[in-house]
Residue, then its C-alpha position, 0 to 999 in steps of 0.5 A: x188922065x193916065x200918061x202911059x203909053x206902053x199898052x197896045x189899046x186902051x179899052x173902056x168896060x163896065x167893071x175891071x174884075x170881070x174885063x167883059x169886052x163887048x162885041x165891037x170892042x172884039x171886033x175891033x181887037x181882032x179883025x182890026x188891030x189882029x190882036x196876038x197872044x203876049x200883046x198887053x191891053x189896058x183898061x178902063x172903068x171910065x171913072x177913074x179906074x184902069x189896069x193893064x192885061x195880057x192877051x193870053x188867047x185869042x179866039x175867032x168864033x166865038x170873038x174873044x180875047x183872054x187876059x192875065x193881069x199884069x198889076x194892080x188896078x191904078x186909080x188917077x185923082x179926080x180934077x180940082x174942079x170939072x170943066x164944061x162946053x156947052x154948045x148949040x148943036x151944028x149939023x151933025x157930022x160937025x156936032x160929031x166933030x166937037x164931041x169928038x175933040x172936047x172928048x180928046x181935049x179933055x172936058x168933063x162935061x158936054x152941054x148939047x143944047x137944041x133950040x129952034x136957033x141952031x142948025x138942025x132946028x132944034x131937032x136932038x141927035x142920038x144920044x148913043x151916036x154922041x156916047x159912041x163918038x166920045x168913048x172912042x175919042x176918049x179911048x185914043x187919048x187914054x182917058x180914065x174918066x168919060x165926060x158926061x154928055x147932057x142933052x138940053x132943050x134951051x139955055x136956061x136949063x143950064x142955070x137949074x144944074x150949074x148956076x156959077x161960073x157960066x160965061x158966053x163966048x163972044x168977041x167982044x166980051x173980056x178975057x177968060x178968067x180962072x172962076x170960069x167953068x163952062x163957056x157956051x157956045x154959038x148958036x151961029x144965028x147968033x141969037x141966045x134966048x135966055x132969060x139970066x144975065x150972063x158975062x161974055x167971054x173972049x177966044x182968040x180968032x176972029x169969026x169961028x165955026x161953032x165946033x171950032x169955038x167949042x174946042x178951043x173954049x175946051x182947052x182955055x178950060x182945061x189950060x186954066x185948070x191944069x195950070x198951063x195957061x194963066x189968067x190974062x189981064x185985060 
């Protein structure tokens, strides 16, 4: 993940040669941040890619922004390993929530799983809305690779894509350890049905609200990995 600061926004396109801003990004450029001509801008391929631009017009009508590239386009090394939360969806404006700040946090990988169990009844949230809510969260942390967002329908559908290092979270299970790679979460009924024997990992608190859960599962992951938080012996 990129550290620079020193742009004014941070802005995710599909290809880096022909910086092609969409509509809400024009928008929020020029009616919201009222962009100005010597301003800089980076952007980002979400896969690692960015590179830094100046504003050199700006346009009303038609809403457009056109840019000089200040450099080379820098590409950040991918992780050692990815990380992954997944959790049984809450209603959505918490579910918007957790997405929002697993995004900020830094996973690489979001499990949204609906079962009959979780608080919207199984019942699965737009993809798009979720797409949305984890860009512009990633843009504000200036991430240079998007987390991938997979929706499932049961638990066991986890297992078929990543077998190892799964653990559920629980306050009785053990310490988080550093083979760990995705930690599940909730759902608040508290019933899991899944037919693999699973390990159960423990998070600090006493009794957390799903979305809660799932942030901090997020950063003991992502602490782990970057070597911020060492293993702790039970």
């Amino acid at each position: 993940m990129s550290q620079e600061v020193g742009a004014s926004s941070w802005l995710f396109v599909k290809d880096l040669d022909n910086q092609e801003l969409d509509e809400t990004d024009l928008s929020y450029l020029i009616k919201v941040k009222r962009v100005r001509v010597g301003e800089r801008l980076s952007l980002c391929d979400g896969k690692g890619a960015h590179a830094d631009f100046a504003i050199t017009g700006v346009s009303q009508r038609p809403l457009n922004v056109e840019l000089e590239s200040l450099g080379p386009i820098s590409i950040d090394p991918e992780p050692v390993y990815r990380v992954g939360v997944a959790l049984h969806m809450p209603k959505l404006d918490r579910l918007s929530w957790a997405v929002q700040k697993l995004s900020e946090v830094g996973v690489d990988d979001l499990y949204l799983i609906s079962s009959e169990n979780d608080r919207r009844g199984g019942r699965t949230p737009s993809e798009d809305r979720m797409i949305r809510v984890s860009r512009g969260a990633s843009a504000q942390a200036r991430r240079s690779r998007l987390p991938a967002i997979h929706a499932m329908t049961g638990l066991d559908q986890l297992f078929w894509d990543e077998p190892r290092g799964v653990a559920i979270c629980n306050r009785t299970g053990r310490p988080p350890q550093v083979t760990d790679r995705i930690f599940v979460i909730g759902p608040e009924s508290g019933v899991i049905d899944v037919k693999t024997e699973l390990e159960y990992v423990k998070l600090p608190g006493l009794v957390l609200r799903v979305e809660t859960a799932a942030v901090v599962a997020g950063a003991i992951l992502i602490g782990m990995r970057d070597g911020i938080v060492g293993q702790v012996s039970e």
